[in-house]
N, CA, C and O of each residue as an XYZ file, in Angstrom:
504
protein
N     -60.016     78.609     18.440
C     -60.968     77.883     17.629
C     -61.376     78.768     16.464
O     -61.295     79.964     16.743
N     -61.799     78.497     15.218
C     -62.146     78.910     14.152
C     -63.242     77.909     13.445
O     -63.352     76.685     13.371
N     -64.023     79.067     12.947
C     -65.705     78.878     12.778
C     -66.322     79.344     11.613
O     -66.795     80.481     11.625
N     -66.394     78.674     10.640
C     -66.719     79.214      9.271
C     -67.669     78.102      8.673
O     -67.447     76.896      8.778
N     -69.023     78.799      7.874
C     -69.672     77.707      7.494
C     -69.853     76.358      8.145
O     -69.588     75.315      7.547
N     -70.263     76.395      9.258
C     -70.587     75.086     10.179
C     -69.019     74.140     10.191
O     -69.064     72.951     10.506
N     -68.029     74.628      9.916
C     -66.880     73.812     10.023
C     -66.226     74.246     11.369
O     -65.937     75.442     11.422
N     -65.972     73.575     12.343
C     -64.805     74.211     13.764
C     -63.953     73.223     12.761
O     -64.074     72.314     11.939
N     -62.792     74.253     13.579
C     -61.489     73.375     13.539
C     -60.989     74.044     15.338
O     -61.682     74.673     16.138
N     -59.630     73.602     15.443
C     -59.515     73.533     17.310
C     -58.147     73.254     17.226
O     -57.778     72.301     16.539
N     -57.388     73.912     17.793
C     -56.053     73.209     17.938
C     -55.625     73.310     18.973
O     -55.813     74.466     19.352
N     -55.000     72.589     19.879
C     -54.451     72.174     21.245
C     -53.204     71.866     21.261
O     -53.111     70.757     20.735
N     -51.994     72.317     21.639
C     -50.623     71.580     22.238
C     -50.765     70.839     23.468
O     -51.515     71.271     24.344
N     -50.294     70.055     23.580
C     -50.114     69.070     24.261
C     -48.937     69.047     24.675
O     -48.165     69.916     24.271
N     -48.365     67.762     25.851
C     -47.131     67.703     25.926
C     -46.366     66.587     24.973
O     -45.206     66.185     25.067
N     -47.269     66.262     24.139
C     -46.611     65.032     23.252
C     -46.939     65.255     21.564
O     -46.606     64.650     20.546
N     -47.624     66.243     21.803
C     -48.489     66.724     20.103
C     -48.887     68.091     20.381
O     -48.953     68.707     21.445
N     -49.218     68.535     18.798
C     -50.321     69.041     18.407
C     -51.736     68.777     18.070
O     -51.963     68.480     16.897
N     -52.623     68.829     18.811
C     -53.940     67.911     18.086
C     -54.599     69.168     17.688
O     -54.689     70.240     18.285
N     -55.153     68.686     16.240
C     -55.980     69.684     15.656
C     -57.315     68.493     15.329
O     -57.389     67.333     14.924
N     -58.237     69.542     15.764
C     -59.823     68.896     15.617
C     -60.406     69.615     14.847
O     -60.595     70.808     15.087
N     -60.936     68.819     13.404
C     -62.121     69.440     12.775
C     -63.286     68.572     12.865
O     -63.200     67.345     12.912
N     -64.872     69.522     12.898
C     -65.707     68.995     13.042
C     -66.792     69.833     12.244
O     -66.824     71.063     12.237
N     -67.870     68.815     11.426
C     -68.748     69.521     10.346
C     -68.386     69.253      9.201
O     -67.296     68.749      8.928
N     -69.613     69.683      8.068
C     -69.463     69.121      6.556
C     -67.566     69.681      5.976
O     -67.184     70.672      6.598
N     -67.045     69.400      5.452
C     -65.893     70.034      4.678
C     -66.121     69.549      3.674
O     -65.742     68.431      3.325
N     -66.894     70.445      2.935
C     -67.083     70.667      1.549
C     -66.504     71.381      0.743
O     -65.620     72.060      1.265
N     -66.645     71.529     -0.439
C     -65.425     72.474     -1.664
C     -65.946     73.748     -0.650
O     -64.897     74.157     -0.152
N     -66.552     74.188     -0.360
C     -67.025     75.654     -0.327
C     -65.959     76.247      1.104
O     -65.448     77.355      1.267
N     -65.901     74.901      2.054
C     -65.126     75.095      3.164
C     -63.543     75.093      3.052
O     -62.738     75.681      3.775
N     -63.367     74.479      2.228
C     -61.695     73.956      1.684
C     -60.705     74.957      2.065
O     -59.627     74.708      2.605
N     -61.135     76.074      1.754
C     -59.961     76.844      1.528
C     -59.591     77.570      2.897
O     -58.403     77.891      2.932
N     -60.520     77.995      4.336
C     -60.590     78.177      5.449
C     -59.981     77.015      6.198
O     -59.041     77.138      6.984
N     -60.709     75.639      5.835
C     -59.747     75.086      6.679
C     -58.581     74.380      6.559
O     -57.983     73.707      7.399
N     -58.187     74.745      4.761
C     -56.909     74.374      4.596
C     -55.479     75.578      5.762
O     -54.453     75.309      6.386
N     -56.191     76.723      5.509
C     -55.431     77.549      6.292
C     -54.909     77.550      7.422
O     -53.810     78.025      7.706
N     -55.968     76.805      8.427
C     -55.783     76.478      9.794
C     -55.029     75.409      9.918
O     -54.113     75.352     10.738
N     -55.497     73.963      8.706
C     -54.457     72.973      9.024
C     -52.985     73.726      8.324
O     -52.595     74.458      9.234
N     -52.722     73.766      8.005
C     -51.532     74.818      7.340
C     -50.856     75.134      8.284
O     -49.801     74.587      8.607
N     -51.506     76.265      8.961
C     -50.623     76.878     10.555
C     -50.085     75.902     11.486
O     -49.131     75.861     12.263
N     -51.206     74.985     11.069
C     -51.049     73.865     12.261
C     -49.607     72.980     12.298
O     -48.967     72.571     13.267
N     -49.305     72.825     10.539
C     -48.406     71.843     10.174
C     -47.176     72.770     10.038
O     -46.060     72.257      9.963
N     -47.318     74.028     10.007
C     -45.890     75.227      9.617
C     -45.631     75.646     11.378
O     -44.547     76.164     11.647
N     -46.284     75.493     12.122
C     -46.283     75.857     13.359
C     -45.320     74.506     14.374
O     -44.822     74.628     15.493
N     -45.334     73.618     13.703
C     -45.249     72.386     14.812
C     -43.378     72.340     14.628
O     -42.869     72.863     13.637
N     -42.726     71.828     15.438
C     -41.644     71.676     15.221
C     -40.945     70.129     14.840
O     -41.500     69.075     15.149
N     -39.763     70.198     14.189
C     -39.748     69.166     12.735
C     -39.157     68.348     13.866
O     -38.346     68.778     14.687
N     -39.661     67.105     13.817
C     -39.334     65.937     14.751
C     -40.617     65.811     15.537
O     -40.599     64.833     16.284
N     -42.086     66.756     15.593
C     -42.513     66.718     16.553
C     -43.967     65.789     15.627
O     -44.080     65.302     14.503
N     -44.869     65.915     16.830
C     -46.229     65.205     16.518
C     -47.427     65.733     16.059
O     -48.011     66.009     17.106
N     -48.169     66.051     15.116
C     -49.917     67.083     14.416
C     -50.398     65.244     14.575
O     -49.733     64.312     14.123
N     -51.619     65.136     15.285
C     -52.417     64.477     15.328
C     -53.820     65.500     14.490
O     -54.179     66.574     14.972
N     -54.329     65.024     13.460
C     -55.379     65.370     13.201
C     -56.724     64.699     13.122
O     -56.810     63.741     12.353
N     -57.938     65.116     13.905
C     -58.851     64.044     14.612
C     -59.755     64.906     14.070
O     -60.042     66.063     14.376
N     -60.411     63.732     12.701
C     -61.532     63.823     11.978
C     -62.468     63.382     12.620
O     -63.435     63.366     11.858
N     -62.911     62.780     14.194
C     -63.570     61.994     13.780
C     -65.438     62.404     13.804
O     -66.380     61.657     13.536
N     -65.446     63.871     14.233
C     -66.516     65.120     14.296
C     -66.834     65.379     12.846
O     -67.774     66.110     12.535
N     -65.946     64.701     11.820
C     -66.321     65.294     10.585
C     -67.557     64.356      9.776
O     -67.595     63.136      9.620
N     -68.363     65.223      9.411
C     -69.689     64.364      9.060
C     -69.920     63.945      7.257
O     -70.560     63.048      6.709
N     -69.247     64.831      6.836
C     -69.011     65.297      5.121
C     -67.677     65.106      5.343
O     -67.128     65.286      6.430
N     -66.998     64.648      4.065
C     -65.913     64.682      3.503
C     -65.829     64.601      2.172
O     -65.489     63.546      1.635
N     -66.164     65.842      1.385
C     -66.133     66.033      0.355
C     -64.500     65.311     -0.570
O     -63.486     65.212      0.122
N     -64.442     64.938     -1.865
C     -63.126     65.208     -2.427
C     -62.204     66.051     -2.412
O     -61.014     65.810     -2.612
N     -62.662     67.031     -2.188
C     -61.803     68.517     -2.082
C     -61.391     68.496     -0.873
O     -60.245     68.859     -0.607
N     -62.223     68.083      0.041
C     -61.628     68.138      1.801
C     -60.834     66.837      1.936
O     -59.931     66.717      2.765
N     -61.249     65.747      0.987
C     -59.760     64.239      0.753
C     -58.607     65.221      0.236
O     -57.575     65.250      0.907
N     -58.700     66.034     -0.912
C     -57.609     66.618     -1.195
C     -56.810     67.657      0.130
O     -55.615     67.729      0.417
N     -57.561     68.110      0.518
C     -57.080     68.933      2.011
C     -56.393     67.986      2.821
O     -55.202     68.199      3.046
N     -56.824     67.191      3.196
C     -56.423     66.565      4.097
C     -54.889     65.414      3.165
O     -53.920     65.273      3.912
N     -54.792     64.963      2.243
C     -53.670     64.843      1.459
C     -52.854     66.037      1.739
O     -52.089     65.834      2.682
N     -52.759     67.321      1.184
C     -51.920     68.173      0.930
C     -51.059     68.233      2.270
O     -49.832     68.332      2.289
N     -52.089     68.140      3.660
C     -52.049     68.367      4.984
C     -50.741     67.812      5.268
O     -49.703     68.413      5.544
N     -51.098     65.776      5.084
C     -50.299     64.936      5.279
C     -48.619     65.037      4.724
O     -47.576     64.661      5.257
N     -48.939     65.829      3.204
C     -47.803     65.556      2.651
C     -46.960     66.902      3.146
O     -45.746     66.695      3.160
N     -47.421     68.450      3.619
C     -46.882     68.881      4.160
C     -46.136     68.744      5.722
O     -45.195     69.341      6.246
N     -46.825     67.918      6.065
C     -46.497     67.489      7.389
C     -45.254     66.518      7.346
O     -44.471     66.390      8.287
N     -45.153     65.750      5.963
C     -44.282     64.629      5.773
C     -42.709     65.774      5.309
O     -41.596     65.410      5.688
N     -42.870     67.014      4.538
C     -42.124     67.623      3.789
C     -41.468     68.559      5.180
O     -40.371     69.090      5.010
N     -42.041     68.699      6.275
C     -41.725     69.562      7.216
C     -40.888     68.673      8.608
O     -40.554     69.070      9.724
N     -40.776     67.535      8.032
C     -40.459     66.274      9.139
C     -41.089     66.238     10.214
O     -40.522     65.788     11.210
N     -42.222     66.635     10.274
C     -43.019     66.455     11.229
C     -44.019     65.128     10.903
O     -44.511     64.755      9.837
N     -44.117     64.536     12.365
C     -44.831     63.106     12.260
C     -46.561     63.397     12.277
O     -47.128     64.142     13.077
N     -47.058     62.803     11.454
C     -48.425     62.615     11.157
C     -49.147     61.761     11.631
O     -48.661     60.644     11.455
N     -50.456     61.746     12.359
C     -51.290     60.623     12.630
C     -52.745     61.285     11.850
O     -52.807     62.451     11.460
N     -53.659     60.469     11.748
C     -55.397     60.437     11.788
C     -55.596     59.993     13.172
O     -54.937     59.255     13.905
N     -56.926     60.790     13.357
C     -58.108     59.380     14.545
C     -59.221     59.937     13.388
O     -59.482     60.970     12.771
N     -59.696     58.538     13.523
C     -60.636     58.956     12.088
C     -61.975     57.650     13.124
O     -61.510     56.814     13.900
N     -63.184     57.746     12.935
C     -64.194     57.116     13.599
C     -64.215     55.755     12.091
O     -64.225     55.943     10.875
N     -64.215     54.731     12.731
C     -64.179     53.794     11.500
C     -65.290     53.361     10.606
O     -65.262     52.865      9.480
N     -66.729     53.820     11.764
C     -67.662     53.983     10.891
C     -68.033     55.266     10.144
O     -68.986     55.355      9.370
N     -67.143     56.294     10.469
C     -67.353     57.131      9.991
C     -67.016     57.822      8.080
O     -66.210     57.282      7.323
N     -67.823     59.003      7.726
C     -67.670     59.208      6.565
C     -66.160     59.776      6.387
O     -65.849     59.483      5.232
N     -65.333     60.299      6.864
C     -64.351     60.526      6.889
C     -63.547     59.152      6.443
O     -62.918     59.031      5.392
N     -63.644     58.515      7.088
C     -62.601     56.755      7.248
C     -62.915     56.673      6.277
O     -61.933     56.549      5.545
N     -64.314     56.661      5.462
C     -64.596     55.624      4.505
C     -63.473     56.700      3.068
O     -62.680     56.132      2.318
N     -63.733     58.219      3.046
C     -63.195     59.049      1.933
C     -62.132     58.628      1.926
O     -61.778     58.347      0.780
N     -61.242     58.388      2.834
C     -59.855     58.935      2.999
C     -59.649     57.254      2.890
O     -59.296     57.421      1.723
N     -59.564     55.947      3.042
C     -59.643     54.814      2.625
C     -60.018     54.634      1.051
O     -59.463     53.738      0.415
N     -60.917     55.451      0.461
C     -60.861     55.111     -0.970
C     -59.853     56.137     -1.320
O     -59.080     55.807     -2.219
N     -59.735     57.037     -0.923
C     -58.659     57.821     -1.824
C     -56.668     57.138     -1.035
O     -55.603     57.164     -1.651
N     -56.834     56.805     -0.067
C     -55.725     56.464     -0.042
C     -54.708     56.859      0.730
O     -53.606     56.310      0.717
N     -55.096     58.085      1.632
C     -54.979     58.737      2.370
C     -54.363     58.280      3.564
O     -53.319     58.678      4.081
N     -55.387     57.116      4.049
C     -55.195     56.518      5.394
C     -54.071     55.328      5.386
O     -53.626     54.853      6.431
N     -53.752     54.996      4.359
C     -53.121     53.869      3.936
C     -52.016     54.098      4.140
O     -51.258     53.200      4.506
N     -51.367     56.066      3.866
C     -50.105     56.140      4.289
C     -49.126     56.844      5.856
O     -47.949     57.164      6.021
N     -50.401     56.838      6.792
C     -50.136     57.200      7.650
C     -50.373     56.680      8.902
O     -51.467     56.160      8.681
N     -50.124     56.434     10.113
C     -50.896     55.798     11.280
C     -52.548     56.450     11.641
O     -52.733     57.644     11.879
N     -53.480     55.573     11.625
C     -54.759     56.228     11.852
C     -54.821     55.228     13.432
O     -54.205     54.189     13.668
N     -55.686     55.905     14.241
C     -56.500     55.690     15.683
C     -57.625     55.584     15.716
O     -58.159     56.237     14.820
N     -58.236     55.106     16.280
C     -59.781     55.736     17.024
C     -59.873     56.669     17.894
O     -61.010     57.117     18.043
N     -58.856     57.223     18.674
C     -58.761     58.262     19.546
C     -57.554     58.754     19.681
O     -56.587     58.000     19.568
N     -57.397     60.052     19.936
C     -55.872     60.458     20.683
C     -55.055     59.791     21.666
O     -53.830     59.718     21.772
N     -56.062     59.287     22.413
C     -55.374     58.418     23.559
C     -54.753     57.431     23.287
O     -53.943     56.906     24.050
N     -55.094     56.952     21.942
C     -54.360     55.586     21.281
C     -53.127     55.517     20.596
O     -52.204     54.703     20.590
N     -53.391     56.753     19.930
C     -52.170     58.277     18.866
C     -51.466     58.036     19.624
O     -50.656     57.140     19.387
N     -51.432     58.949     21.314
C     -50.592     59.083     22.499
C     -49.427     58.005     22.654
O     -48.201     58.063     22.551
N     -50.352     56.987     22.951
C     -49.395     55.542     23.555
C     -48.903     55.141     22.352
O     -47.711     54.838     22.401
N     -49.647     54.995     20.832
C     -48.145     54.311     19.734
C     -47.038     55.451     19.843
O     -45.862     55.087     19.835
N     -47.322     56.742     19.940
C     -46.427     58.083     19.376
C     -45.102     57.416     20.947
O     -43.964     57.021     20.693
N     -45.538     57.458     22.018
C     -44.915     57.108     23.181
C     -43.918     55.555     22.932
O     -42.708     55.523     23.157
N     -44.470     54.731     22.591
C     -43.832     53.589     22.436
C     -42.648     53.950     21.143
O     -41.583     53.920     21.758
N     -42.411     54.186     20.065
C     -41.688     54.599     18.964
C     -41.007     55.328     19.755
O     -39.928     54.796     20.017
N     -41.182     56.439     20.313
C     -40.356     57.232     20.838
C     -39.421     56.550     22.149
O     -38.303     57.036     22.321
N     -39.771     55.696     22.848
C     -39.133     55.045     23.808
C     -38.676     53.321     23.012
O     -38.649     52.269     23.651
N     -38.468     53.412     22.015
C     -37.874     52.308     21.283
C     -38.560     50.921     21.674
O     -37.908     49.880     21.592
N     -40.384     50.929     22.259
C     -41.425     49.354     22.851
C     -41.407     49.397     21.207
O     -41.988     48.526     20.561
């Protein structure tokens, strides 16, 4: 886990993913700490495999942290690794990443457990 300016981030392997959890404001000031971690997260995973990233602890979502979380996606897309959100739908996260556009190009959840079973079905050709 990593802890900077009220931001965690968390990352977990799984047997079907990587889930990385951030939680707290991500503001410009945070950007650059937890671009690093999602970074490792997305250079770490292997190409064919699954980074679930689960905003849904995040309370702020600055532009700069929409831009983080873009760069995230598109490295994740450039590394052939598969991308999800769980993003809380009332949450401020859903709403950033819906106006910027973010969410539009990737599978979003309400939970991992949901991530789990579409990532499972695609993979078993349901």
């Amino acid at each position: 886990m990593w802890l900077v300016s009220g931001v965690e981030v968390s990352r977990v392997s799984t047997g079907w993913a990587t889930v990385v959890r951030v939680a707290g404001d991500v503001g410009s000031v945070d950007v650059a700490g937890v671009g690093a971690q999602l970074r490792a997260a997305w250079v770490g995973a292997v190409e064919g495999g699954v980074v679930v990233l689960d905003l849904r602890d995040v309370a702020l979502l600055s532009a700069h942290g929409a831009r983080l979380v873009n760069r995230f996606v598109a490295g994740c897309v450039r590394g052939r690794v598969q991308v999800c959100l769980v993003l809380d739908p009332g949450g401020a996260a859903y709403r950033v990443l819906r106006i910027t556009g973010v969410s539009e190009r990737v599978p979003v959840f309400a939970d991992p457990e949901a991530a789990r079973v579409a990532v499972g079905r695609v993979a078993s050709g349901r």
